[in-house]
N, C-alpha and C positions, 0 to 999 in steps of 0.2 A: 485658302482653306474655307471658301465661302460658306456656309451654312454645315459646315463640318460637324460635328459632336465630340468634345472632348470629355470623359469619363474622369470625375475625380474619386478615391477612394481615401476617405481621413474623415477622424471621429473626435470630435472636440466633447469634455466635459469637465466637472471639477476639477477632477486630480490630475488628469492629461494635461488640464491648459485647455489654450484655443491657439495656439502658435504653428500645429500644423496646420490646421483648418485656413490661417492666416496666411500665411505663404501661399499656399494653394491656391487664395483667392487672389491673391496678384497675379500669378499663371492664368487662371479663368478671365481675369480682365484683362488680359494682354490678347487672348485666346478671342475672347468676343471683339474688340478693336481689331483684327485682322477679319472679322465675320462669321465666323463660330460661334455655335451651340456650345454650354456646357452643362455637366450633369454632376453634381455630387450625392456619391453613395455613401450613409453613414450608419454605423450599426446605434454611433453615441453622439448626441449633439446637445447644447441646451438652447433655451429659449432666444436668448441672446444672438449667438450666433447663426442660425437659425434668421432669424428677421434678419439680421445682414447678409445673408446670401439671397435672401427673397427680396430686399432693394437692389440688389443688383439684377433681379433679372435670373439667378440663378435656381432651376428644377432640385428640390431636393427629393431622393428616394431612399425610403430609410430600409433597414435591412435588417431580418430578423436572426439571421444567425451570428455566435459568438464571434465576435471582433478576432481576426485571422484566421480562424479555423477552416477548416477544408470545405465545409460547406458554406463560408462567407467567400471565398472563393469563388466557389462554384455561383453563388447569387452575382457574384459581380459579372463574372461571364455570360451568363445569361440575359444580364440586363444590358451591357454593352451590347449585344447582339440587340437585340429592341430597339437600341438607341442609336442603331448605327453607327457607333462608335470606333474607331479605327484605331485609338491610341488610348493608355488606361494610364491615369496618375496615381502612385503611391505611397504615401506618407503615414508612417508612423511606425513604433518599435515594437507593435505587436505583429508586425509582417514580417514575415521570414522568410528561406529560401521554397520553401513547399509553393508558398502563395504566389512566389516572383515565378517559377514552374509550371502553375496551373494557370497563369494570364500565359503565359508564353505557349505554349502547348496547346491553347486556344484559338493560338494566330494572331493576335492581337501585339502591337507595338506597345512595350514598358515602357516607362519613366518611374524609376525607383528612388524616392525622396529620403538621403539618410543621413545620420550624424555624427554616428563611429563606427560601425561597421560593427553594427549589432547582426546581420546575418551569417548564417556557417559560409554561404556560395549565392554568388551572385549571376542569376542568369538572362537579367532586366537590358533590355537594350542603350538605357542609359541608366548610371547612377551618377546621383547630384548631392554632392556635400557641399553646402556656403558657407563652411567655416575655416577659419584661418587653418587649424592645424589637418585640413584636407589633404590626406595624401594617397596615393599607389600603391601602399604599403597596407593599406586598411583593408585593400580588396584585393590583395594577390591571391583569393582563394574567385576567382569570378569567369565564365565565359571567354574564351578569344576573339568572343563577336562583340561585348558588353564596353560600351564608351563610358570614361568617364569625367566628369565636370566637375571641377572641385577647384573652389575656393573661392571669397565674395565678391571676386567677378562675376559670380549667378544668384549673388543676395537679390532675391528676388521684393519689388518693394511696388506697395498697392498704386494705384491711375492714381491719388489724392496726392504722391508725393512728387505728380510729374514736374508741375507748373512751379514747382519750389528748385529746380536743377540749375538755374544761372544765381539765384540768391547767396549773397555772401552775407554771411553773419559779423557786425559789428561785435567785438569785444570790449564792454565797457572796464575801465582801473580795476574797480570793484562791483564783485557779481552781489544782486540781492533778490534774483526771481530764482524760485526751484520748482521742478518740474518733480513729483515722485507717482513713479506707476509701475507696477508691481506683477503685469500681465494682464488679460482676462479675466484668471480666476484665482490667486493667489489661496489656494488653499490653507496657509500654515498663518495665515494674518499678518503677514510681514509688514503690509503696509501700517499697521499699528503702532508697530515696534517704531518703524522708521519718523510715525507722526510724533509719538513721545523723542524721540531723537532730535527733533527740532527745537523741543521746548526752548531751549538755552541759547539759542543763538542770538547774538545782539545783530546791533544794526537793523531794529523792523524788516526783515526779509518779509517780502512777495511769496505764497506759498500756493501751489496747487497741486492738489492730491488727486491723479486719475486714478478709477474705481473700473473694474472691467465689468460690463453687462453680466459674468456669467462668475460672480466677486460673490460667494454665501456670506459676507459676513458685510456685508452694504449696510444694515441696517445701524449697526453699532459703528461703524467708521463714518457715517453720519453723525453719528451725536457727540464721535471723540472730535471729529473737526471742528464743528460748533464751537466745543468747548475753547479748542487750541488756536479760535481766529483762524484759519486758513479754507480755503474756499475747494469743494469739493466738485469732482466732475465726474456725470458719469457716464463710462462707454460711449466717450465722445466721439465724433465722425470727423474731427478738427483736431487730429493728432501732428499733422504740419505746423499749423499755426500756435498749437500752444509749445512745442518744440522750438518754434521762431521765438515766440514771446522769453523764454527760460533762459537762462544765463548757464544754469548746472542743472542735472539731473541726477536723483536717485531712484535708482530704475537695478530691474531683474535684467540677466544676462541673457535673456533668449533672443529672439527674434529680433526687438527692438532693440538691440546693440546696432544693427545694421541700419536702422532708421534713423538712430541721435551722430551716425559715424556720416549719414548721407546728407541733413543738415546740420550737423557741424558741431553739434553739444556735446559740452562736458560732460562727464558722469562720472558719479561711482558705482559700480554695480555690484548687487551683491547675487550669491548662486542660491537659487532656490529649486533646482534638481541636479542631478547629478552629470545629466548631459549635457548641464549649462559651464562645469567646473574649468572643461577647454578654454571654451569661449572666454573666461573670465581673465583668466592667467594671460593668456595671449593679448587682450587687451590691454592688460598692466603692463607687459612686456614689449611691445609695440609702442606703447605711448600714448593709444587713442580715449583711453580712461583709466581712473583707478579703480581695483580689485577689493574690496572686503572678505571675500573669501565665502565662506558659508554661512548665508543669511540668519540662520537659524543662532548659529554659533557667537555672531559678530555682539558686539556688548555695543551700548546705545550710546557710552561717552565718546568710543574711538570712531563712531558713525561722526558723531558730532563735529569731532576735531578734524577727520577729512574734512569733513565740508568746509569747513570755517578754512582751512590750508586754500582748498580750490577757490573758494569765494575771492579770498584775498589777492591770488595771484594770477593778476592778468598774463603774466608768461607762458603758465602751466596751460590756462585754457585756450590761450591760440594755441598754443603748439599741441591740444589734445584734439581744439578744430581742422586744425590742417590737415593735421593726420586722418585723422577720419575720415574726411572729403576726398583725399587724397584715394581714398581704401575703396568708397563705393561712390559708384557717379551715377545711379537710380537703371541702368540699363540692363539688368541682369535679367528681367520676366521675358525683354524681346531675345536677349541670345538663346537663352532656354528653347525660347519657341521656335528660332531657328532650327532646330536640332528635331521638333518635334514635326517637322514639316515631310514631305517627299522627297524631298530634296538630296539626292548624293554628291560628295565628292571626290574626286578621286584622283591619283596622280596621272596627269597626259601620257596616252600613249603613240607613238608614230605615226597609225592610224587616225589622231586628229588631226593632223599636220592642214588637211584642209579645210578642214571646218574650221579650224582656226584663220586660215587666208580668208576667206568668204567671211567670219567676221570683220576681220580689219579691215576690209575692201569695202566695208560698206561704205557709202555718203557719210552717213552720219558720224560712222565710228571715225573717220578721215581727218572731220571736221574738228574733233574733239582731240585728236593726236597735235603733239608739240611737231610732228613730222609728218606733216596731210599730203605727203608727194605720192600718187600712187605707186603700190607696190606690185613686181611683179610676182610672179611665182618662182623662178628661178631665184631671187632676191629671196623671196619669204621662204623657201624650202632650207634653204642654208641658214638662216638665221633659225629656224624652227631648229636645225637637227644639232647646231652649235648650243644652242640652251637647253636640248635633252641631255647634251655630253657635259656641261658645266656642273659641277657639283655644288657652288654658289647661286646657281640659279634654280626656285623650284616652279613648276608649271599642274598648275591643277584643272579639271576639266570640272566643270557641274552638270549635273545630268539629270532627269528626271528617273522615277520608281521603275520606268521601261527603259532605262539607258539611251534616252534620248538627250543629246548635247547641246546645253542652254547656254552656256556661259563659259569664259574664262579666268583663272587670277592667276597674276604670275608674279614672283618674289625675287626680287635680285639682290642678296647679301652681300656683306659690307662690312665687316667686322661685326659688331654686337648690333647694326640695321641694316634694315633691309626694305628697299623701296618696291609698294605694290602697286601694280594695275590690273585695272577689272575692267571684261567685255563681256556685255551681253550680245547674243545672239535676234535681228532688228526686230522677229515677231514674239519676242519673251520682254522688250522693253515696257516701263509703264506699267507694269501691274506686281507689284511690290518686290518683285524676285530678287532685285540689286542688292536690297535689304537683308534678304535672309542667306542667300552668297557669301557677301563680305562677312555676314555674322559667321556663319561657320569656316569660312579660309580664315580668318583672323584665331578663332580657338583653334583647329586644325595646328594651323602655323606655330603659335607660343607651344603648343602640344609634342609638337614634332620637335622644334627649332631651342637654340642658348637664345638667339635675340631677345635684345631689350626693347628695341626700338622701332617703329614700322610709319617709315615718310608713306606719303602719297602727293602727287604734283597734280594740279586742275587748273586748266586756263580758267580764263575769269569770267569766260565768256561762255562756259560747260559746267551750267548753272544746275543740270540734274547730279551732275556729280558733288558739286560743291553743297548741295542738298545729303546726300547720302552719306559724304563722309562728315560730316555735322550729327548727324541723325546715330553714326555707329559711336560717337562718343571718342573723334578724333578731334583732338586740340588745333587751332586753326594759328600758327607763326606768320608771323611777315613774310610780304612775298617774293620770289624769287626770280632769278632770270633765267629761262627753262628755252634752249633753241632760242636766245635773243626776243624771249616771249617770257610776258609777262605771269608767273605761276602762283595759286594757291597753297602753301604748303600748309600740308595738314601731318600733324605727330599722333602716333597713339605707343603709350608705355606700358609694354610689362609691367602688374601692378608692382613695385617695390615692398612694400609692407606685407603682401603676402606671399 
């Protein structure tokens, strides 16, 4: 997608947040790291957010019509055309079915960013929900063409939280650093609430209070921290490291549920809108943090007493780190962009029968095989048409936007797994394609398929693959004896907790 232009559409202010704006910008840096342009359109931004998209590199163009309306539409289409843009991102719950209608009916490929299935009809080429209680059920009113993505296998999380992905978090007996951050822009002051909430806690706690850039009431959460000893930060760019540093967190259910779930922290989170209330419950109920319920609501002594609960007990926050880590492994901006590629895939039909031999036949591909004897066609013709008739066996072809045949994955099930291999085609190797293949056959797969479990075998000595399946976020087991040859095996699990 070299020099591509990707179109974002989301409006960050007070009362919104910046939580869509934030997502988004992990898509835009995934976007530019493959070699893309990107453009965000916005009708509402602040200052704040605003300067973080202009350190990245990102064109803002701001928009004079009202936020969703038919003629903010119509500007966005327009300006993708300028921008040459091929694909339009959109986020946020002032977009509805008209607006997902007027990008489409434009010619333009959707990506429609949602949370509950706040539109009447879905006609977005994809729709992406990252939250636990994502379902089928939210958008059975949607296109027979409309894919959907759902659940925090697509929590999308910023380039800052890469280099943090092998890090394990020590659990010390007793917790005494707290992390409290309350969004962007907490407009109802909750982090107030939550600093007098602290007062009481024994044991000298560590306390750090993050302040979002685009926070109205920064000035007066200045002078209550002063007051209360605890060290104030604001609209930090080191939301890793003070996550590493924190033992617990008191943190807002939005976005950054998926941040403290990726490096491993504790929390209690409390709801501070209404499309956070999911998000909330599910985490208490899963085990990855506790729930206060509605911020607003919540009284400052039973603030207190969780905390004091979780500090105390080293059990409660490994088993709320685990969990967590367990939920999101940081790879959800690259699957995404899989999807936003040219990329098709589709199930083999008879017709490939020889493009497939001509794969396997290559040198290379030979070499990489636990069985490099060459194959004839008589040989390969039968095995080709015994694993169309197998109903445990599935065969997908990848193709380019002209239905040109790049690649193959093929899946041989096995009770609840199922073992894959992937060929590229020898003038599509080397330029990242393996990457966004296996990213789509693997969603495709859990999509389609009950499997839990998806092996992959690599000699030791098929160092591009043992690269790739590293890279898609497969677990690397001891290794195996594959054809009296030595094998990588590599696992990747249906997430469990979602």
């Amino acid at each position: 997608m070299s020099h591509e232009t990707l179109l974002i559409r989301a409006d960050a202010d007070v009362a919104i947040g910046t939580g869509h704006v934030m997502r988004c910008l992990a898509l835009a840096q995934a976007w530019q790291d493959a070699g893309g342009n990107t453009v965000f359109a916005m009708a509402g931004s602040t200052p704040a957010t605003a300067a973080r998209l202009k350190e990245e590199g990102i064109e803002i163009v701001h928009l004079a019509a009202p936020a969703g309306a038919a003629e903010d539409a119509q500007q966005t289409v327009l300006l993708a055309g300028r921008k040459n843009a091929n694909c339009i991102v959109v986020d946020g719950y002032q977009f509805g079915s008209a607006f997902q209608r007027a990008i489409k009916t434009a010619g333009f490929k959707l990506l429609f960013l949602d949370d509950y299935g706040h539109a009447e009809h879905y006609c977005a080429d994809l729709v992406l929900n990252q939250n636990l209680l994502a379902s089928r059920d939210l958008y059975s009113n949607r296109d027979s063409s409309t894919q959907l993505l759902l659940g925090p296998r697509y929590a999308m999380l910023r380039r800052e939280f890469c280099p943090w992905r092998e890090w394990r978090r020590e659990i010390p007996p007793s917790g005494r650093r707290i992390l409290v951050t309350m969004g962007g822009s907490d407009p109802d002051n909750l982090t107030a609430k939550v600093i007098k909430g602290l007062r009481n806690l024994s044991g000298n706690p560590e306390i750090v209070v993050l302040v979002g850039g685009s926070n109205p009431h920064r000035r007066s959460l200045e002078t209550l921290a002063q007051n209360e000893s605890m060290r104030l930060v604001i609209d930090s760019g080191r939301m890793p490291e003070l996550m590493a540093w924190a033992d617990v967190a008191v943190a807002g259910a939005g976005t950054t549920v998926w941040e403290m779930c990726f490096m491993g922290l504790p929390a209690i989170l409390l709801v501070l809108a209404e499309n956070q209330r999911g998000t909330a419950a599910a985490a208490e109920e899963k085990g990855f943090a506790c729930s206060l319920g509605n911020g607003a609501a919540a009284s400052v002594s039973t603030l207190a007493e969780k905390l004091r609960q979780l500090l105390d007990s080293s059990k409660t926050r490994t088993s709320q780190s685990e969990r967590g880590r367990s939920l999101i492994d940081g790879r959800g901006a690259n699957r995404v962009l899989a999807f936003l590629s040219d990329l098709q895939l589709r199930r083999a039909l008879e017709s490939d029968c020889e493009v497939f031999w001509e794969w396997a036949s290559d040198p290379e591909a030979r070499a990489a095989s636990f069985r490099n004897k060459t194959i004839s066609w008589e040989q390969h013709s039968k095995w080709f048409r015994t694993k169309m008739e197998d109903p445990n066996a599935i065969l997908y072809t990848a193709t380019n936007a002209g239905g040109l045949p790049m690649g193959e994955v093929r899946y041989q099930i096995e009770g609840n797994r199922a073992v894959l291999s992937i060929s590229l085609g020898a003038r599509f190797r080397g330029c990242g394609l393996g990457q966004k293949v296996l990213a789509v056959a693997i969603e495709r797969f859990f999509q389609e398929s009950e499997v839990e479990f998806i092996d992959a075998f690599v000699k030791l000595t098929n160092q591009p693959s043992l690269k790739l399946f590293a890279s898609a976020g497969f677990r690397r087991l001891p290794l195996r004896l594959i054809e009296e040859q030595e094998a990588v095996h590599f696992v990747l699990e249906r997430n469990a907790l979602a």
